[in-house]
C-alpha positions in Angstrom: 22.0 76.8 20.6 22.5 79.4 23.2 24.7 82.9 22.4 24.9 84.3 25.3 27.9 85.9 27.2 28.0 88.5 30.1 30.8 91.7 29.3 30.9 94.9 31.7 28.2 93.4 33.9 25.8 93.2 31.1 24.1 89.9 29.6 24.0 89.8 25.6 22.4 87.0 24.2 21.6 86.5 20.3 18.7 85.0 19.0 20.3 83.2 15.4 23.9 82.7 13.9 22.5 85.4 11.5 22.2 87.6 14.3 25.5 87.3 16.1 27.4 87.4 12.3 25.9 90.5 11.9 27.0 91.9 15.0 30.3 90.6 15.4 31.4 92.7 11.9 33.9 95.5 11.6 31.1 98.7 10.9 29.7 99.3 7.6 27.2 101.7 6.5 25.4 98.7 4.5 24.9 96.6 7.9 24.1 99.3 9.9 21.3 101.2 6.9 20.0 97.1 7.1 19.7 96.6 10.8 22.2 94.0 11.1 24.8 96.0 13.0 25.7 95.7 16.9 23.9 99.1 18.6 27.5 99.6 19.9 30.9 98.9 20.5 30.4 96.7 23.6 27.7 94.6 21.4 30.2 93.6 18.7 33.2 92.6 21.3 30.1 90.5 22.8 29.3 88.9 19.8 33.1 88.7 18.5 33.8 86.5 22.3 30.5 84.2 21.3 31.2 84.1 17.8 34.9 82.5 18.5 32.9 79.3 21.0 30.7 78.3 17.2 32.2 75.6 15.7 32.6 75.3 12.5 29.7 72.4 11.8 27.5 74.9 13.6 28.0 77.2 10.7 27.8 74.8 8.2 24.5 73.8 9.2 23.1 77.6 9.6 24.4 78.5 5.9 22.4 82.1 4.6 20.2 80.9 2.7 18.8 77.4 3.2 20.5 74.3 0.5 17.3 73.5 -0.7 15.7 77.2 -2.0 19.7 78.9 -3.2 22.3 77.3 -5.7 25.1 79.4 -4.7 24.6 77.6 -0.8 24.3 73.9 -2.7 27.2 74.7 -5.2 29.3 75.4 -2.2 28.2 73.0 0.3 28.3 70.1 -2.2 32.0 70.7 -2.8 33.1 70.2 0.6 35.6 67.6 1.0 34.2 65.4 3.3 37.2 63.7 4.7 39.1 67.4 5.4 35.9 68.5 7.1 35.4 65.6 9.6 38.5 66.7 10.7 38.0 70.3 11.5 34.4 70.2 12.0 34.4 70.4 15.8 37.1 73.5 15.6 35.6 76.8 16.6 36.1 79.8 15.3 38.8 81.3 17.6 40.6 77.8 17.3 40.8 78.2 13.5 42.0 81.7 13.5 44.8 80.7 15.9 45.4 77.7 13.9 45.8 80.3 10.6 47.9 82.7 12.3 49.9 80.3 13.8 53.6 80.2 12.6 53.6 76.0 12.0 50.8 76.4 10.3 52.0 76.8 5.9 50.2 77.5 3.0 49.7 73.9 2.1 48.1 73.1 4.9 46.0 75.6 4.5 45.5 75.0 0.7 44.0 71.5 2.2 41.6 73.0 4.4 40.2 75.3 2.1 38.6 72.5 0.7 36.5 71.9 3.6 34.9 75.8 4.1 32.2 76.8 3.8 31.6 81.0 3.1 30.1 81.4 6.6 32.8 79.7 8.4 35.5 82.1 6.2 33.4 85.1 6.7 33.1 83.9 10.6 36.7 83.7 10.7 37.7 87.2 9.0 35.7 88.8 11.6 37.8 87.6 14.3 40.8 88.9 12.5 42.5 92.6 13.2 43.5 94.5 10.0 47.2 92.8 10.4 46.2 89.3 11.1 44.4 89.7 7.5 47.5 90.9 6.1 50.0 88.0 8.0 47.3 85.1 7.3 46.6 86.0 3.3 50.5 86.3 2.7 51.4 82.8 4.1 48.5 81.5 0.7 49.6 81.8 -2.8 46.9 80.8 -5.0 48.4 80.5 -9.0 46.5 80.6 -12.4 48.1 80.2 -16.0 46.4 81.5 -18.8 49.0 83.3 -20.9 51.2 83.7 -18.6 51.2 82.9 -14.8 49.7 84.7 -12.1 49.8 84.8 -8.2 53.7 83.5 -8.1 55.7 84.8 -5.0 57.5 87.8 -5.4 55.0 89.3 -8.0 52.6 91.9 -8.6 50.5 92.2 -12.1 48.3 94.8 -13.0 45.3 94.8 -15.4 45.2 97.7 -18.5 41.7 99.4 -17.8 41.9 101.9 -20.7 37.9 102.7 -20.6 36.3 105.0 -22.7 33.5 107.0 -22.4 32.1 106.2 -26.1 33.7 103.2 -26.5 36.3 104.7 -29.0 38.8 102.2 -30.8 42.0 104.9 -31.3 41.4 106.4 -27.5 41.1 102.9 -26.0 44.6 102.1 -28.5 46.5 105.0 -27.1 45.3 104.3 -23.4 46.6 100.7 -23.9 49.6 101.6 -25.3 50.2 104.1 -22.3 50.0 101.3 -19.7 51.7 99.1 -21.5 54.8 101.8 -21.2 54.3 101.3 -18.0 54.6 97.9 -17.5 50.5 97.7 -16.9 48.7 94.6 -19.0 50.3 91.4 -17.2 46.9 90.3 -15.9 44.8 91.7 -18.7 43.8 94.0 -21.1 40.5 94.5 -20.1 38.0 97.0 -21.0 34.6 97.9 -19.2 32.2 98.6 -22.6 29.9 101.5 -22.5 27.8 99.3 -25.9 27.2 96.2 -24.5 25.8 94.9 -28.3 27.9 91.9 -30.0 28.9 93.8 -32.9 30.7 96.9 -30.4 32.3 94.0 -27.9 33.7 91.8 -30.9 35.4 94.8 -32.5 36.8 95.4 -29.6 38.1 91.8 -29.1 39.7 91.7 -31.9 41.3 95.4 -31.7 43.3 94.1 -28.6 43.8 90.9 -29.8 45.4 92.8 -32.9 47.5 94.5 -30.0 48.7 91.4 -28.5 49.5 89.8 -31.7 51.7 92.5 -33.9 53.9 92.8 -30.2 54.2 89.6 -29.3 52.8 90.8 -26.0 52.5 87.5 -23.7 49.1 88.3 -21.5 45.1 87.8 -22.3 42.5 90.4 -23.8 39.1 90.8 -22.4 35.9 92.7 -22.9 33.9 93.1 -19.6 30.4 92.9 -21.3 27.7 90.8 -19.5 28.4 87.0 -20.0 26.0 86.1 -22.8 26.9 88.6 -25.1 30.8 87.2 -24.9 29.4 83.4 -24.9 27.4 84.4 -28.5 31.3 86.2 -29.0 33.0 82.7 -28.7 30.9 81.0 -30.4 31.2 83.5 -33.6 35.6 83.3 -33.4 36.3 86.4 -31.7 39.1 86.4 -30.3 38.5 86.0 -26.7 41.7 85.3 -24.0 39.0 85.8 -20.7 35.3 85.2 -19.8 34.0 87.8 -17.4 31.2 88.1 -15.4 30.3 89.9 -12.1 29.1 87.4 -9.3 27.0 87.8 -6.0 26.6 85.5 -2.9 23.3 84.1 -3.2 20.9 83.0 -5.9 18.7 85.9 -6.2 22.0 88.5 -6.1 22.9 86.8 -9.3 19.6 86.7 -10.7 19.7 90.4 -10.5 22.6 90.5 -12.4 21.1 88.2 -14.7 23.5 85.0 -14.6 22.7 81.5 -12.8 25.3 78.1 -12.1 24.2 76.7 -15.3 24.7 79.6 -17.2 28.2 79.7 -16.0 28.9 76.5 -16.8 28.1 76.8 -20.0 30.3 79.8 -20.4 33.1 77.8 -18.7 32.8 74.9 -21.5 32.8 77.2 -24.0 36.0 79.1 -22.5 37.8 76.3 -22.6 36.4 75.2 -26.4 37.0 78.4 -27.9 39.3 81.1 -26.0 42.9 81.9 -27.9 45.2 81.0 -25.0 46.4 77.8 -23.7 45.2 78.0 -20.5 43.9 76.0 -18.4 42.7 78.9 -16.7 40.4 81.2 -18.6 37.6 82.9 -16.2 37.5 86.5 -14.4 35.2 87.8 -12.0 34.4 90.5 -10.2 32.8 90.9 -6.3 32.1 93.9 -4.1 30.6 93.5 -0.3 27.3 94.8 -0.9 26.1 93.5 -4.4 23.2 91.2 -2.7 22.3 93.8 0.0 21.9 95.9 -2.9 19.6 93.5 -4.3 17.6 92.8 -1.2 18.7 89.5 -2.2 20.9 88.9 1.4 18.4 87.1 3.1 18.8 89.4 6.4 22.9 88.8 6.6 25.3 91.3 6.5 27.5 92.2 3.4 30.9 90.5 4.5 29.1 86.8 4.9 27.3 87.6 1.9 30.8 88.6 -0.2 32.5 85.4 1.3 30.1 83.3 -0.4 31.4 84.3 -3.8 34.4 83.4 -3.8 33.0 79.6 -2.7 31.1 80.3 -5.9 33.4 81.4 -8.1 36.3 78.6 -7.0 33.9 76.0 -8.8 34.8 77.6 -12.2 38.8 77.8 -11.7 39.3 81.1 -12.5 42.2 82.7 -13.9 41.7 85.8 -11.8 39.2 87.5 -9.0 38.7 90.8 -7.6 37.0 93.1 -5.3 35.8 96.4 -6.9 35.7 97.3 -2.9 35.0 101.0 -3.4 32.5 100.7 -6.0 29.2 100.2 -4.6 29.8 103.4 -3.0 29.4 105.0 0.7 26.0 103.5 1.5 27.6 100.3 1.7 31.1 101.3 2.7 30.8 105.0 4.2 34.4 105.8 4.3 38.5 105.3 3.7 38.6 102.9 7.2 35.6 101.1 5.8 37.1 100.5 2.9 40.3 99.5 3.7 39.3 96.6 6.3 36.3 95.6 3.2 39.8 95.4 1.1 41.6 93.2 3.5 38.9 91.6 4.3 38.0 90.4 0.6 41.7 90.0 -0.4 42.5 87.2 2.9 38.3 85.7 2.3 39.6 85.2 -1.4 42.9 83.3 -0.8 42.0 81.2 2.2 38.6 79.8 0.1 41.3 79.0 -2.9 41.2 81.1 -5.6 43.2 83.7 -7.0 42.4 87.6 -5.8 43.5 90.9 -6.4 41.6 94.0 -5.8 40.4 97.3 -7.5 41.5 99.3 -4.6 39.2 102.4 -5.5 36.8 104.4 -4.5 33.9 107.0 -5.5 33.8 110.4 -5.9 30.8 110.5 -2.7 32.4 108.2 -0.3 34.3 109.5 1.9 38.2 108.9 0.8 40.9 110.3 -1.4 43.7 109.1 -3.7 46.0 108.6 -1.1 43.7 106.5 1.0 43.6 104.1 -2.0 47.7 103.8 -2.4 47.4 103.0 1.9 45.2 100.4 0.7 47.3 99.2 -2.1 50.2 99.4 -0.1 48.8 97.3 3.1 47.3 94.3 0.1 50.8 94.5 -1.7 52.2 93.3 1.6 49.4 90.6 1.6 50.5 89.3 -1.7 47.5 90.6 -3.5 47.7 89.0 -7.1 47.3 92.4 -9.3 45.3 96.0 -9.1 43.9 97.8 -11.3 45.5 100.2 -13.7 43.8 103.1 -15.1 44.9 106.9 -17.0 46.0 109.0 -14.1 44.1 106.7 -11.5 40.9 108.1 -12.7 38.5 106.2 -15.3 36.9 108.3 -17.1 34.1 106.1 -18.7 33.2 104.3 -14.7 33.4 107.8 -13.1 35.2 106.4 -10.2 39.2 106.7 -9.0 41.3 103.4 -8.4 45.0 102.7 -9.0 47.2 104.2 -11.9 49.6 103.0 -14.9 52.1 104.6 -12.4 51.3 102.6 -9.4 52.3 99.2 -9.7 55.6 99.6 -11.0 56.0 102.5 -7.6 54.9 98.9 -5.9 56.8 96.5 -7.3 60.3 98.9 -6.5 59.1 100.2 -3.2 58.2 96.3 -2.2 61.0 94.8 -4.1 57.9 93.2 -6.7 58.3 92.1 -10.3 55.7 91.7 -12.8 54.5 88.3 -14.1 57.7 86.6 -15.4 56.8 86.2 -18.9 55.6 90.0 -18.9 58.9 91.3 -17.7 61.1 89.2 -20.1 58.8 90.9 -22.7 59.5 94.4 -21.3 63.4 93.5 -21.3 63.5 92.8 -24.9 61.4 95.9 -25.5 64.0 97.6 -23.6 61.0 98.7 -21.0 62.6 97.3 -18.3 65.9 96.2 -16.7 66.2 94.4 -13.9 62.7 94.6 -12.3 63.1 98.6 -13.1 61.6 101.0 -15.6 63.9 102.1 -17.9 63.6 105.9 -19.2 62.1 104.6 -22.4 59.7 103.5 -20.1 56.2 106.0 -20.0 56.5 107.0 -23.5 52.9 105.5 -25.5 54.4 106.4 -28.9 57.4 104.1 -28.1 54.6 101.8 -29.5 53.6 104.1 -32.7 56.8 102.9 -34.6 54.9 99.6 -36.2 
């Protein structure tokens, strides 16, 4: 295959598909500190004009790691539907991402192509895309979920109660639930990142919020973001589980660092659906981050976007309830600064929808990278727009057991009115009878945690 194209008098010519995907990204530190990066702003327009002449079976058949040594490439791959991909196989890249922006084009029809991508022809896609083509293409795609309550619906915006804890302390995590509840945060989840990681320290805390949920009636999902196993062995002894977490990566090795596998996860899946409280039929959560495998020096010498849109392929085989990018985690060698971030943000957020599944983001950032708090509510802002399915919300935007900064308690209701958002339906008839909220607005008992000290 010849990638070749003259710009400004000057022949480029790649040697691979790796090659030009590497070079036709947006910069990030990761790619560049790994060698994939164009040397300079007329190499990636070069390999941006030879990336949109691939077709799509071209990328198909040069997937980053080869079917027959990675799972994530044959779990992916092997759920292509055949009959959707014979008919855009011969597309190239700039004809899908005209076909996507185009204004004929709806949401079902994409919905029924999505069936038929593979993560390098999404991530070769997204790299064609400006920051407001991501925006315009992600908001025509609504993916739902129901697990408790419904998620993804137009016109809404949930957030997940993060109330960490640097020692894993029952009555601070209480109060910092009961805070973001007051708030309006806790439609997607109550979810807590566990400093103890042992059975005994996550069930407690399953069935602390699950207590929570219970004595108010409160219609969302509990979840305890310890490693996979240690909830599975949770299930299995009646806690009372409403989510099954686990982070992901985009190729076998990535997620042997982080110590899962496919079968693993399908176990977890079967036993989600056996044993979690709600009805469902929605019940898993994950977690991505461009970066994880490069981390790993599991990316098999492709850069961190290709890598990242390979998840979510991944992920969409276990019907999750809910996905997000912690895009600011991994920190600055991967994504140096606030513009790095925000396109990795977009980037994830429009990947995520147009492979199927439903995405929000942890629009955040840390405390080395190059970005502040109000380069975070930009980002939040420009993914609101996008429909992003729900953020983050942690005490004062700061968590104090991650040691990173991301959304606040404050900021999705300051989203939902400046956007004209509501929460998740079920979640804001339950702040109406609670007298919470009134019309899509917080009232002034709103904010007030001991509102919730009465019982």
């Amino acid at each position: 295959m010849l990638l070749r194209t003259k710009l400004f008098g000057k022949t480029f010519e790649f040697q691979s598909i790796r090659e030009l995907m590497g070079k036709a990204n947006e910069p990030k530190s990761g790619d560049e500190l790994a060698g994939l990066a164009a040397g300079s702003i007329a190499e990636r327009v070069a390999a941006k004009y030879v990336l949109a002449e691939v077709t799509l079976e071209a990328l198909r058949a040069h997937p980053a790691v080869p079917y027959d040594q990675d799972e994530v490439t044959r779990v992916i791959d092997d759920a292509v539907n055949e009959t959707v991909y014979g008919e855009i196989k011969g597309w190239t890249v700039g004809e899908f991402r005209e076909w996507l922006l185009a204004d004929q084009t709806t949401a079902d029809m994409i919905r029924r192509v999505s069936n038929a991508l593979t993560g390098e022809m999404v991530a070769a896609v997204t790299k064609l895309m400006s920051n407001l083509d991501l925006i315009y293409a992600a908001r025509k795609i609504r993916v739902t979920s129901h697990c408790v309550n419904t998620a993804g619906l137009a016109g809404t915006l949930a957030s997940r109660c993060q109330p960490n804890h640097p020692v894993d302390d029952p009555e601070g995590i209480r109060a910092a639930i009961y805070e973001g509840l007051a708030y309006g945060s806790g439609d997607s989840v109550i979810g807590i990142n566990p400093v103890d990681d042992s059975l005994g320290s996550v069930m407690r805390l399953l069935d602390m919020t699950h207590d929570i949920i219970r004595t108010w009636q409160i219609p969302t999902q509990n979840c305890v973001l310890s490693h996979i196993t240690t909830q599975m062995q949770a299930l299995q002894k009646g806690a009372p589980v409403g989510l099954v977490f686990q982070s992901l990566s985009g190729s076998q090795r990535g997620n042997q660092s982080f110590g899962v596998e496919v079968g693993m996860l399908d176990e977890a899946c079967a036993l989600a659906r056996k044993y979690c409280w709600p009805e469902g039929p929605n019940y898993m959560y994950f977690e991505t981050g461009q970066g994880s495998a490069l981390s790993a020096d599991a990316h098999n010498g492709w850069d961190q976007l290709t890598l990242e849109a390979r998840i979510y392929g991944l992920a969409k085989r276990w019907q999750p309830y809910q996905v997000n990018t912690v895009v600011g985690f991994i920190g600055p060698e991967y994504l140096y600064d606030a513009i790095q971030i925000t396109r990795a943000g977009l980037e994830d957020h429009f990947m995520g929808k147009l492979t199927g599944i439903p995405m929000g983001c942890d629009a955040c950032y840390t405390n080395h990278a190059r970005a502040t708090q109000n380069d975070i509510e930009n980002l939040a802002v420009l993914l609101s727009a996008a429909g992003c399915n729900y953020f983050m919300g942690v005490p004062m935007g700061d968590d104090a057991m991650l040691a990173y900064q991301c959304t606040s308690f404050h900021d999705a209701p300051s989203l939902r009115q400046t956007l004209g958002l509501r929460p998740l339906p079920e979640f804001e008839a339950w702040l109406e009878r609670l007298g919470l909220m009134q019309n899509g607005v917080l009232t002034a008992k709103a904010g007030d945690p001991s509102f919730f000290l009465s019982r």
